[in-house]
TORFILUM-816582 format. One record per residue: x, y, z of N, C-alpha, C, CB in turn; residue in one letter. Coordinates in steps of 0.2 Angstrom, whole numbers, plus 5000, padded with zeros to 4 digits. Glycine has a CB too. Layout:
BEGIN
XYZXYZXYZXYZa
...
END
This chain:
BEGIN
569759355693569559305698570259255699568959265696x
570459255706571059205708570859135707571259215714x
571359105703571259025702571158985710571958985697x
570558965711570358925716570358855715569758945718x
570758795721570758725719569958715720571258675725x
569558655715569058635718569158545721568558655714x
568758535726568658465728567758465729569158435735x
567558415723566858375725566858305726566358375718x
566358305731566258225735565458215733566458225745x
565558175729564858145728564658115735564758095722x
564158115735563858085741563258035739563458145746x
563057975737562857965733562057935735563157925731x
561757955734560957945736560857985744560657845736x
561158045744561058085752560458125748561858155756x
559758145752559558175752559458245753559558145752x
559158315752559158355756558658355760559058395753x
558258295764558158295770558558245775557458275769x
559158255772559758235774560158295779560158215768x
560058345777560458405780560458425785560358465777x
559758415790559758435797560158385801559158455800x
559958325799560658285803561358285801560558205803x
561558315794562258315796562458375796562758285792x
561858425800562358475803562558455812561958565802x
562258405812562458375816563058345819562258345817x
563358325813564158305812564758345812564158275804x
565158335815565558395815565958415805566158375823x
566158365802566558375795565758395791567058285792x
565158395792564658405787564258495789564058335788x
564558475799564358525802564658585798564558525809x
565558605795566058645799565858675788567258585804x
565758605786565558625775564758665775565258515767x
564258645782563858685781563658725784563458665780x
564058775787564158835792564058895789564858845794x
564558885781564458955777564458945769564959015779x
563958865770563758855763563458875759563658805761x
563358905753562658895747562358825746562858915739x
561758835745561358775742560958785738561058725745x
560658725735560158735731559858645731560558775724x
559158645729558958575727558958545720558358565729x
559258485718559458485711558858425711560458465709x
558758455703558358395699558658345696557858425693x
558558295698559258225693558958215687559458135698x
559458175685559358165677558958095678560158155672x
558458085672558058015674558557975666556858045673x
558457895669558157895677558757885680557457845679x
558457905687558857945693559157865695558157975700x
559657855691560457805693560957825691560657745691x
561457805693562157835697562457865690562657775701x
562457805687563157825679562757895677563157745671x
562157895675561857955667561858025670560757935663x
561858005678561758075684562658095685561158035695x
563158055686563458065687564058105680563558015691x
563658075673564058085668563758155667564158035662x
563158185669562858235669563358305673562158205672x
563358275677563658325685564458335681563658265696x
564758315676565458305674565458355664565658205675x
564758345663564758355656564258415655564558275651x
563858415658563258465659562558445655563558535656x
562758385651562258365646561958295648562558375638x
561358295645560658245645560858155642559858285640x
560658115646560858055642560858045633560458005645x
560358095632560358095624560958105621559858145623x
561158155623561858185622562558155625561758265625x
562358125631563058105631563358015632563258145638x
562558005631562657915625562457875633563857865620x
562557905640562657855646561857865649563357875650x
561457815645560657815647560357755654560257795639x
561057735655560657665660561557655665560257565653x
561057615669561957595670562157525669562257595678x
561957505665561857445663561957465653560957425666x
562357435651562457435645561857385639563257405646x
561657375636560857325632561457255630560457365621x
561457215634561857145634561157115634562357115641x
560757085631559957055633560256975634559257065626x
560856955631560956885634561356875642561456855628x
561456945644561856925649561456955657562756955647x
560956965655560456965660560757005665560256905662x
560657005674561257025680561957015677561356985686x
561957005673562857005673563157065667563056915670x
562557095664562757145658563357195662561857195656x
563757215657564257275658563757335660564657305652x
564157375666564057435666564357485660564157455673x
564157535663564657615656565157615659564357705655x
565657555661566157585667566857615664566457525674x
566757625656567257635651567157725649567057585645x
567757755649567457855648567457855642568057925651x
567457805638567857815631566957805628568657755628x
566457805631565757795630565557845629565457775635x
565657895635565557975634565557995628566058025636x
565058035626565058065618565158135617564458045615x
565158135621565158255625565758245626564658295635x
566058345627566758335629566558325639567258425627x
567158325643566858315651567158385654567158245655x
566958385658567658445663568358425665567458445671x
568458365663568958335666569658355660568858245666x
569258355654569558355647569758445647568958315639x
569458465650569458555651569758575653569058595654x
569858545659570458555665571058545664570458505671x
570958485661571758465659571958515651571858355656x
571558535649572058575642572058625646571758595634x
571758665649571958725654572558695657571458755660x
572858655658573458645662573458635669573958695662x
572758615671572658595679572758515679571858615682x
572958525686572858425688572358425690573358385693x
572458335690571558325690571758225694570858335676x
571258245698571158165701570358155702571558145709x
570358095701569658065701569658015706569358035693x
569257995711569357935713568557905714569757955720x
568557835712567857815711567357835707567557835716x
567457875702566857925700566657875694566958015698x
565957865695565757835687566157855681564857845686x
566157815677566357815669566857865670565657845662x
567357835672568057875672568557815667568357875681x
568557765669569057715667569357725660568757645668x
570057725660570557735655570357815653570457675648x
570057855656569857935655570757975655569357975664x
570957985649571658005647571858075650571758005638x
571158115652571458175656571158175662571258255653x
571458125665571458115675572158095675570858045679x
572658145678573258115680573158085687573758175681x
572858085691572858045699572157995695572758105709x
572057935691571457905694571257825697571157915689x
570857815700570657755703569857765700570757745713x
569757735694569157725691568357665696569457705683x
567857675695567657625697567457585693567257645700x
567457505697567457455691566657425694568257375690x
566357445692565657385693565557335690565057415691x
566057305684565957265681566457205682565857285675x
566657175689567257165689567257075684567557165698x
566757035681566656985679567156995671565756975679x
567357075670567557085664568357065666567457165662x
568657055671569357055672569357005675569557115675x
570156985674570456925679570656945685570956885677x
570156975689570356995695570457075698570856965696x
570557055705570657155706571157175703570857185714x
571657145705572357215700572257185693573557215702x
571857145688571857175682571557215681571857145678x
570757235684570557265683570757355683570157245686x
571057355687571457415686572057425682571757445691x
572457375682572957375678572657395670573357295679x
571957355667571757385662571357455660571457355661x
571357495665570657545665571257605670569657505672x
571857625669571857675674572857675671571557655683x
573257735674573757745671574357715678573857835667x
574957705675575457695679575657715685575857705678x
575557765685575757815691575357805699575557895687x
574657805694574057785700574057735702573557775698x
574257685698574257595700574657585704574557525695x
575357605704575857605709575757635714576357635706x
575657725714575857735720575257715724576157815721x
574457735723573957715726573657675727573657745725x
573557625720572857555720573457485723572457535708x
573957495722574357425723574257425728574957405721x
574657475731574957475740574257465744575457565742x
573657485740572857475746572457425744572257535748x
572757365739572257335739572157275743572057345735x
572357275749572057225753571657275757572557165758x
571457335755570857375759570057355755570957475758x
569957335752569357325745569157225749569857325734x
568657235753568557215757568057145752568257255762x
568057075750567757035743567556995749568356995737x
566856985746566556955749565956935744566556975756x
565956865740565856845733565056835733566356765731x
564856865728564956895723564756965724564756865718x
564857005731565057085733565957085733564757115744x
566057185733566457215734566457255740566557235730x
566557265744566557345746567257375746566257365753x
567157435743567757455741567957525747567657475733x
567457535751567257585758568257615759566757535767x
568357555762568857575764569457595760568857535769x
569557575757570057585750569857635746570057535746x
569357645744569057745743569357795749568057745745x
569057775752569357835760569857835761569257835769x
570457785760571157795763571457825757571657715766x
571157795750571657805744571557885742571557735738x
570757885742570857985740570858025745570158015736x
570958015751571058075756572058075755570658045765x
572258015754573058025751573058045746573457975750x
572958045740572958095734572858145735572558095729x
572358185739572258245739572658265745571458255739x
572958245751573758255755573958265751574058215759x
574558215745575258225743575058235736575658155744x
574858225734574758265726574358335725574258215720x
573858365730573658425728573458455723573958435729x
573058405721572658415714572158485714572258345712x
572458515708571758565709571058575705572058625706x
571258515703570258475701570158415706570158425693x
569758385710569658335713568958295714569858365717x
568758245709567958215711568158145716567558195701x
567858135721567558085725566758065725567758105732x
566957985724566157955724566157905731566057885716x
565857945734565657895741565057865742565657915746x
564957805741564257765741564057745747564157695736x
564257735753564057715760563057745762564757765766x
563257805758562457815759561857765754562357885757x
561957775748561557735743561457665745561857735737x
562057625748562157565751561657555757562957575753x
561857575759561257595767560457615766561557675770x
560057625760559557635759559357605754559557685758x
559557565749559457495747559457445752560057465743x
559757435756559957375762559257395765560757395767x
559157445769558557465774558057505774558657475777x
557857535767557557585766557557645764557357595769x
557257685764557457765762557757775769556757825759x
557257795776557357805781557757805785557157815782x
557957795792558057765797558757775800557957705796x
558957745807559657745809560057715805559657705816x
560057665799560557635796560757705791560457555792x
560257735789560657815785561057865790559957865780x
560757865796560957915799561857865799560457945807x
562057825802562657795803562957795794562657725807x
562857785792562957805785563457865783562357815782x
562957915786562957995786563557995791562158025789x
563757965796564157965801564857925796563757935808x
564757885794565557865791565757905786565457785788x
565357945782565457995777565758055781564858025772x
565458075786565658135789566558095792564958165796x
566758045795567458035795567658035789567657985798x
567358035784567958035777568158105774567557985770x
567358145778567458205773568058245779566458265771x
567858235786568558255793569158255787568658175801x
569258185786569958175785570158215779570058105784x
569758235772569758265768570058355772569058255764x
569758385776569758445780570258455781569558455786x
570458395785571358395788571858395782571558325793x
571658365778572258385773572358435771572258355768x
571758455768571858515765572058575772571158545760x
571958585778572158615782572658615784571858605785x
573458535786573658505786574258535778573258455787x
573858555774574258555768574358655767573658485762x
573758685768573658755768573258775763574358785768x
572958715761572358715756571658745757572358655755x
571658725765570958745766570558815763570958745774x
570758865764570558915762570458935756570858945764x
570958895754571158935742570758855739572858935737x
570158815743569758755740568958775740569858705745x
568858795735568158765735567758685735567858805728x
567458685741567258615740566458615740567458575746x
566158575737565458555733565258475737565658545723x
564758475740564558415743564058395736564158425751x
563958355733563158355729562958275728563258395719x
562558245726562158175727561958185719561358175735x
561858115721561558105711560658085711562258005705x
560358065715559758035716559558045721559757995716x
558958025721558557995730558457925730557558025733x
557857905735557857835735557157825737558457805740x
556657795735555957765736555957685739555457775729x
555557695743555557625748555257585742554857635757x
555357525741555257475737554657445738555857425737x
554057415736553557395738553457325733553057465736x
553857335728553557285722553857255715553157315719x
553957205714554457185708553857175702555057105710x
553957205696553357195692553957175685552757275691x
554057105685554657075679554357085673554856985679x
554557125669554157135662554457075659554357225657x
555057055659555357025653554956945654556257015654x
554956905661554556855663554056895658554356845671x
553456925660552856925655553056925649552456985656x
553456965646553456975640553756875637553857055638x
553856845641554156775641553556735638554456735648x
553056755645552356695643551856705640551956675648x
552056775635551656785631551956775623551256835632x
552456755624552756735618553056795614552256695614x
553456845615553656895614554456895617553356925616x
554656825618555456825622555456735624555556895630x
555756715619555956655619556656655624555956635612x
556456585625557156565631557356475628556756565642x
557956465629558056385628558056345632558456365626x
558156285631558156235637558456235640558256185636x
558856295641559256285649559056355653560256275648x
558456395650558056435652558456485652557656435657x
558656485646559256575645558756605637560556555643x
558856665638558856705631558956665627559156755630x
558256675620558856635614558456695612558856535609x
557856735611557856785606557156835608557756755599x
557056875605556656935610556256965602557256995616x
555756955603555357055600555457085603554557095600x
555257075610555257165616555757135622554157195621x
556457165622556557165630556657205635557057135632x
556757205641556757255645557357265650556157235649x
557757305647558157325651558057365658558357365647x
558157345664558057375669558557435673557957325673x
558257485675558457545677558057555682558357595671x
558057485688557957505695557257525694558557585699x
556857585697556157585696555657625687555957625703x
556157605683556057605676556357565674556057665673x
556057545668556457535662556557545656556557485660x
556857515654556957535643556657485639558057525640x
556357475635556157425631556357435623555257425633x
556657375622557257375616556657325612558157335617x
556657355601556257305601556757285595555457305601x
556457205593557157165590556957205581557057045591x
557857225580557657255572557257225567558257255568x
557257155568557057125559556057125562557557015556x
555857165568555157155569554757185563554957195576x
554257145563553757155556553357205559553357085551x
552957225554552357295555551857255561551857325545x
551757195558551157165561551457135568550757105555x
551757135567552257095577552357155578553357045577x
552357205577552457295582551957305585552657365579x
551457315581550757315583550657275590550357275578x
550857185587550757145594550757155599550957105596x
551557195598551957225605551557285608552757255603x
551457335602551157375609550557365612551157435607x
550057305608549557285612549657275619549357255609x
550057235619550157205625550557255629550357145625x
550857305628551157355631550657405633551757395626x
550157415629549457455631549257405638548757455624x
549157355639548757295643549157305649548857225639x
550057285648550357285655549957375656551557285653x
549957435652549957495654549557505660549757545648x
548857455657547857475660548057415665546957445653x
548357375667548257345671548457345679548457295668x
548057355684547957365691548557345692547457335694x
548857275692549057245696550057265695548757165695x
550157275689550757255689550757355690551157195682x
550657395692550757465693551057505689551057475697x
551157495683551557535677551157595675551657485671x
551457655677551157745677551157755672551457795680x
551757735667551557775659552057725655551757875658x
552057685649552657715644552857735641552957695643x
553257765638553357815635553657785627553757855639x
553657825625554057815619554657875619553457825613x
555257845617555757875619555957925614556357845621x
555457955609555558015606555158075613555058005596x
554358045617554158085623554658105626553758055629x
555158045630555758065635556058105632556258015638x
556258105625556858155626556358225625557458155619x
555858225622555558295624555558315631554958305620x
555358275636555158295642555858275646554558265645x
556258225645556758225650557258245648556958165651x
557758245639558258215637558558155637558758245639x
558058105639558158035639558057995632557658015645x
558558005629558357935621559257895623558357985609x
558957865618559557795617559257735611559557745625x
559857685610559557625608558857605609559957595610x
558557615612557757585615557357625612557557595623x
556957585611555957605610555557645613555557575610x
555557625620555057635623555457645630554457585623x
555157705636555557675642554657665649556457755646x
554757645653554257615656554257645664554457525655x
553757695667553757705671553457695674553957725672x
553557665683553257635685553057685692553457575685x
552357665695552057705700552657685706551157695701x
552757765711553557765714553557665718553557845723x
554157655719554257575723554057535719553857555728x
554157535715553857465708554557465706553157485701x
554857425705555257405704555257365695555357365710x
555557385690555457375683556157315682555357445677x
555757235682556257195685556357175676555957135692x
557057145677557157125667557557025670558257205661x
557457015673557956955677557156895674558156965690x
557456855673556956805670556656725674557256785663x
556956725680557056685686556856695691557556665687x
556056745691555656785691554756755693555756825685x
554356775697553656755697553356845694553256715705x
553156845688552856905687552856975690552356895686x
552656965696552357015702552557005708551557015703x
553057015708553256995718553357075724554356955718x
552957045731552657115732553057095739551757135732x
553157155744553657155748553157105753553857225751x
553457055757553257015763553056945758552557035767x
553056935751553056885749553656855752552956895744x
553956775749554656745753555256755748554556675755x
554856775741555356785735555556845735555156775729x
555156905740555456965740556156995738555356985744x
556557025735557357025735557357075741557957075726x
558057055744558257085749558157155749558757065750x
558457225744558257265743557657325745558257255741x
557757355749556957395752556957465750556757395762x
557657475748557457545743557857565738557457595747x
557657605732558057585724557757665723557657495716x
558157655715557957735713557957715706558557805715x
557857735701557857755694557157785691558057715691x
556757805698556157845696556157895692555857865700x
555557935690555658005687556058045691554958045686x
556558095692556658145697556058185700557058195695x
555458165699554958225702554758185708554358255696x
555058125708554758095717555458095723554457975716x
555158055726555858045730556158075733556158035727x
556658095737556958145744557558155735557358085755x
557758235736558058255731558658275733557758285727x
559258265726559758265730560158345728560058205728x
560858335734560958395736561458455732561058395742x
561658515733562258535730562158585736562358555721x
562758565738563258605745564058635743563458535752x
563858715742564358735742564658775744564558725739x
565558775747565958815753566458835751566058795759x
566758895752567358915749567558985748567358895744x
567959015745568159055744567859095738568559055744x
567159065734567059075729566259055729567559035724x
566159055733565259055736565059095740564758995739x
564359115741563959155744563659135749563659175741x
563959125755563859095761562959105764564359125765x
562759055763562059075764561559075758562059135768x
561759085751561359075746560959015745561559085742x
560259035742560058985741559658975735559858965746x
559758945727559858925723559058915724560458875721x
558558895727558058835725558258775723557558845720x
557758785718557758695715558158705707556658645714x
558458685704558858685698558958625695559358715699x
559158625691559658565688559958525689559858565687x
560158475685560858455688561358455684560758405690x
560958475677561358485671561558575673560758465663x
561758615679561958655679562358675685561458685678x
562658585686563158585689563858585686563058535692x
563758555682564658555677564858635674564558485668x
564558675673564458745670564658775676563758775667x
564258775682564558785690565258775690564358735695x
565458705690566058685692566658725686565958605692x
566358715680566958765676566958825677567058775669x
566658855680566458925680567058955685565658945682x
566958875692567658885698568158895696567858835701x
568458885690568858825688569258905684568358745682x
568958945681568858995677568958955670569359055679x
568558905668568458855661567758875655568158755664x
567858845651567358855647567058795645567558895641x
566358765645566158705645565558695638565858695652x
565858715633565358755628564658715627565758765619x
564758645627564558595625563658575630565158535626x
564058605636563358585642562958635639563458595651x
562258615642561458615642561258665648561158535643x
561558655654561458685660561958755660561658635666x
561758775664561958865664562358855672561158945664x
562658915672563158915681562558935686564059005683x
562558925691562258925696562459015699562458855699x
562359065697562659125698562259135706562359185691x
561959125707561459135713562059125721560559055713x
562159065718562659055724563459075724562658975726x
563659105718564359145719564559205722564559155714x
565159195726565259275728565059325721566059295731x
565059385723565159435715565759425712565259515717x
566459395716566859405708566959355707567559445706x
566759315708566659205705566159215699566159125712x
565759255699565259275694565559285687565059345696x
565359225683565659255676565459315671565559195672x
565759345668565659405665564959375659566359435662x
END
C-alpha cells in the first residue's frame, strides 16, 4: 500500500443530520461527492476531551484516565482545569505512532494535546486559560519553539478576548490552513468548534447551525486549496468526524445545591466549599459523583439514600445512577468517582452551588445555554465520520460503529500499528488495497 498523507478536521458537535445541508456547501459538497461514511457511537459521556482522546487512542475513558473535561477540583467549582495537558493520557496515541514511524505530525486545536512531545507543528488548545499569565504564556508553556515562533506569535492578535470568553475561530483557520500550506505534514488533526458553539448558543437546530456549517465549509475551502495549490490533493486522505450531538436544554437539576441542604456538602461563610461526603462533578447532561474518602459505613448509606430519593423523584428528572463499576461494564466509563448520574435527555446535571435546585427553561435564572451534550450516546443527533481519498471506497457505508474504531482506521491510513486500541479499522469503507492484511 502507498504511504498516503492524512488530514482530520474535527467538526465538533456536526451532526449526521447535518449532511444534507452541507452537501450544499461547496468545500463539504466537493469531501462528500465520493466519500465513505458511517454513523459513530461517541464515548459517554458525549464531551469533547474523553471523545476526542478516544478518536486519537482508540480506547474508553477507563483506559485512557480522560473521563470528563473537567479535571475533580471540588474547591474550584467553574473554574476547575480541563485535561488540557497530554501528559494525562495513559494509552499510547496515534500521534506517538506516527512520529516513531518517522512521519510528521501537526495538531491544531485538538483536545489534550499540550506539551504532546510527538507533534512537530503544534497549537494545543488551552481551555484553562486562568492557569497562565496570559495568551503567549499559555503557549509559551504547553507547545515547542518552532510552533510559537513561526505560527502562534505572528497570529495572535487573531484570538478574539472578550473577558471571560475567547474565540479562537479565527486564529485556528488562518494558523492551520498555513501549517498545512508550508509544512506539509503527513499527519494532520484540526479541531473546529464553530458548530458546537452555535448549538449551545441556540439550540440543537436552526439557521444559526446552518451558518456555522457555512463558516466551516470556508475553512475546510481553504484547506482544498492548499493541498491542491500544494499537489497534495490527490496523495490526502481526509476524514471529516464530530465527537458528539447536542439535546435542546430543558432544565438545570443542581445536585451539589441539594446535596448542600441536606447536609452532605458543607460551604463557609463566604459560601464556598469547605467539605463534601458526596460532590458532583458536572459533565454537561450527566455527572460523576465523588464520595469523600474518610466516609464511614453509616454516612454511605446516608448518601445513597438520598441518591435513591434524588433517583424516584419526578421533579428533578434523574433516569438512572449508576455506579461506575455499571459504566464500565456498559460504557468503559470509570474513574476517580463513585457513582455517575444520568439524567433524562435536556436536564442539565448542574455542580455550581449559586444555584436554586431546579431551574427550568423560561424561568429568569435560566443560563443562557439552550443546547449541551454529555448524554448517554444513545440519544441525540450523532456524530459523523466522512471519508475521501485515495484510500476509501467511495460510497461505502459503514452504519452505525464506534468511535473507538476510529484511531485503528486512522493507523491503518497511516500503514501503523495501534496495538493498545479497543476499536478495530473500519474495513467497510476502504478501497481493497488500504485493507490491512
Amino acid at each position: 500500500m502507498t504511504q498516503h498523507k492524512l488530514l482530520v478536521v474535527s467538526v465538533d458537535a456536526m451532526h449526521v443530520d447535518d449532511i444534507p445541508f452541507a452537501r450544499t456547501l461547496p468545500a463539504f459538497a466537493q469531501i462528500l461527492e465520493r466519500a465513505a461514511v458511517a454513523e459513530i457511537e461517541g464515548i459517554y459521556p458525549s464531551v469533547t476531551y474523553p471523545n476526542h482522546t478516544a478518536q486519537t487512542t482508540g480506547c474508553p475513558p477507563a483506559r485512557s484516565g480522560i473521563f470528563n473535561n473537567l479535571q475533580f477540583q471540588p474547591g474550584k467549582g467553574d473554574r476547575s482545569e480541563w485535561f488540557w495537558d497530554s501528559r494525562a493520557i495513559k494509552v499510547p496515541t496515534l500521534f506517538e505512532a506516527a512520529k516513531a514511524a518517522g512521519l510528521t505530525v501537526a495538531a491544531v486545536q485538538w483536545p489534550v494535546t499540550a506539551n504532546e512531545q510527538n507533534i512537530d507543528w503544534l497549537v494545543p488548545e488551552i481551555a484553562s486559560p486562568q492557569v497562565f499569565e496570559g495568551l503567549e504564556d499559555q503557549y509559551r508553556q504547553t507547545t515547542d519553539e518552532a510552533s510559537l515562533e513561526r505560527y502562534i506569535l505572528p497570529n495572535l492578535d487573531r484570538v478574539v478576548i472578550r473577558e471571560p470568553k475567547r474565540n479562537y475561530f479565527p486564529f485556528v483557520n488562518h494558523v492551520s490552513e498555513q501549517i498545512l500550506r508550508n509544512e506539509r505534514p503527513d499527519v494532520m488533526f484540526v479541531h473546529l468548534v464553530e458548530v458546537d458553539s452555535a448549538r449551545h448558543a441556540g439550540g440543537s437546530y436552526g439557521p444559526h447551525v446552518e451558518q456555522a456549517l457555512r463558516e466551516v465549509d470556508v475553512t475546510l475551502g481553504s484547506y482544498l486549496k492548499a493541498l491542491s495549490d500544494n499537489g497534495d490533493l490527490e496523495t490526502t486522505n481526509i476524514v471529516l468526524v464530530s465527537d458528539h450531538g447536542h439535546v435542546d436544554t430543558e432544565q438545570h437539576t443542581n445536585l451539589n445545591v441539594i446535596f448542600a441542604e441536606r447536609g452532605f456538602l458543607r460551604l463557609d461563610t463566604e459560601r464556598k466549599l469547605a467539605d463534601y461526603d458526596v460532590f458532583c462533578l458536572g459533565a454537561g447532561l450527566s455527572g460523576q459523583l465523588f464520595l469523600a474518602e474518610d466516609l464511614t459505613a453509616e454516612r454511605r448509606a446516608e448518601v445513597e439514600a438520598l441518591l435513591a430519593e434524588i433517583e424516584s423523584t419526578p421533579e428533578y428528572r434523574i433516569e438512572k445512577i449508576w455506579t461506575s463499576q455499571e459504566t464500565l461494564r456498559d460504557y468503559g466509563l470509570d474513574g476517580p468517582f463513585d457513582y455517575v448520574v444520568e439524567s433524562e435527555p435536556g436536564v442539565i446535571v448542574g455542580m455550581l452551588l449559586d444555584r436554586r435546585p431546579v431551574v427550568r427553561r423560561g424561568d429568569d435564572d435560566f443560563p443562557a445555554y439552550l443546547g449541551n451534550h454529555g448524554h448517554a450516546p444513545r440519544h441525540g443527533g450523532q456524530p459523523v465520520f466522512i471519508g475521501t481519498g485515495p484510500d476509501f471506497a467511495p460510497g461505502a457505508d459503514a452504519g452505525r460503529r464506534s468511535m473507538l474504531d476510529e484511531a485503528p482506521t486512522f493507523a491503518a491510513l497511516l500503514g501503523l500499528d495501534l496495538p493498545a486500541a479497543e476499536g478495530v479499522v473500519l474495513t467497510e469503507l476502504l478501497a481493497t488495497a488500504a485493507v490491512p492484511a
